[in-house]
C-alpha positions in Angstrom: -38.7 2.6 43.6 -36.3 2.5 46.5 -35.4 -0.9 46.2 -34.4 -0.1 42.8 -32.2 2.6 43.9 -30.7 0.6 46.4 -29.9 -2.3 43.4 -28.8 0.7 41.1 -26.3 1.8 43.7 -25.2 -1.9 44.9 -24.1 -2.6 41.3 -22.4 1.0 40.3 -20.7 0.4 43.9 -19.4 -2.9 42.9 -18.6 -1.7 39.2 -16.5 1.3 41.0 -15.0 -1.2 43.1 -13.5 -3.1 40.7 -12.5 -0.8 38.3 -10.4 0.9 41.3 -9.3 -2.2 42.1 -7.7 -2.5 37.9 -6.3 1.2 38.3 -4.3 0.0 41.6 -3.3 -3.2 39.4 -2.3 -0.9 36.8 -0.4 1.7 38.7 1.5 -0.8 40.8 2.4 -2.5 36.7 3.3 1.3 35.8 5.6 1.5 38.9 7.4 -1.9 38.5 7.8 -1.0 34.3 9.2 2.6 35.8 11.6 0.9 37.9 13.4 -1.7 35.1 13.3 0.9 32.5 15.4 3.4 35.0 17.6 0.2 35.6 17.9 -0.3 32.0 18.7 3.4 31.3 21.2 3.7 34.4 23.2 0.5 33.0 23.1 1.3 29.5 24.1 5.1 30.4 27.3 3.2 32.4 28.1 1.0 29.3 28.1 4.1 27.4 30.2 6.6 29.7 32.6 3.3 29.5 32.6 3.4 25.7 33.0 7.3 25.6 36.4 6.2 27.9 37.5 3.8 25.2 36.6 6.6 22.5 38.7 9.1 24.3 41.4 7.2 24.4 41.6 6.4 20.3 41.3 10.3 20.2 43.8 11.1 22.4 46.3 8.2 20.4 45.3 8.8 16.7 46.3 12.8 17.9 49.3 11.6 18.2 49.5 10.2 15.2 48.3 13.1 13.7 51.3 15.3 15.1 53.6 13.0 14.1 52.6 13.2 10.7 52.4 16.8 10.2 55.5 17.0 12.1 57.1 14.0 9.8 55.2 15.4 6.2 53.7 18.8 6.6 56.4 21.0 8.2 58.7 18.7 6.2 57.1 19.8 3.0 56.7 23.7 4.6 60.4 23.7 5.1 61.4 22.4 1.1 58.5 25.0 -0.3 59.9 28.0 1.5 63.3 26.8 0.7 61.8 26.7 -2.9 60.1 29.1 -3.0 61.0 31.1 -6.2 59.8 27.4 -7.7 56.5 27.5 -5.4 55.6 30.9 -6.6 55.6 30.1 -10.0 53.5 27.0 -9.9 51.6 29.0 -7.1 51.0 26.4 -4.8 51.5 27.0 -1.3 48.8 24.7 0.1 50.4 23.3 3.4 50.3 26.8 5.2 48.3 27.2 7.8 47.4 23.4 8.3 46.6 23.0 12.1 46.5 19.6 14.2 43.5 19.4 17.3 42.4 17.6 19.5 38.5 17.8 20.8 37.9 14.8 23.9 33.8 13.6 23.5 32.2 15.3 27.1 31.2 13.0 29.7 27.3 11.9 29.6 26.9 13.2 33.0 28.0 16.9 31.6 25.0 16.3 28.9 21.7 17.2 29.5 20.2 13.2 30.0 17.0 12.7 29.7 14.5 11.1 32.0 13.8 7.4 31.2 10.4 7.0 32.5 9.4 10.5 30.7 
């Protein structure tokens, strides 16, 4: 009966063995898949603060654009309906008051709450 115990524990010792042996196989593959994906975040996170740069930018020039045409149309048209205005208040449409031009810049993705890429 001892003998048997003594085969009993060889063979859950070597079973144990080698499943310890697949969980440090497994955790040093969980490490190295950890790594690359925080490489894969950290340049794809660089690509994007790039893009938000380029975004910025059209932003900042269609804003532009923008003021020049409610400076070129809109207070244009303000100017020849208050200089009309008997004509405007019959028709009742004073529409163009109170149009407003702004400009609202996309926040950097560090300023954003990022999330963690290995969870």
């Amino acid at each position: 009966m001892p003998a048997a115990l003594f085969g009993v524990g060889t063979v859950a010792g070597a079973v144990g063995s080698g499943l310890g042996a697949m969980g440090a196989r497994d955790l040093v593959a969980a490490h190295e898949r950890q790594a690359a994906a925080k490489q894969q975040y950290e340049s794809r996170a660089a690509v994007s603060e790039d893009l938000r740069e380029v975004a910025n930018q059209r932003l900042i020039d269609f804003s532009a654009l923008q003021r020049e045409a409610f400076t070129g149309v809109v207070q244009r048209m303000v100017v020849w309906l208050r200089s009309h205005a008997k004509q405007v208040r019959e028709s009742d449409r004073l529409l163009v008051d109170g149009l407003e031009v702004s400009l609202s810049l996309m926040p950097p993705l560090s300023a954003a709450k990022r999330p963690s890429p290995a969870g």
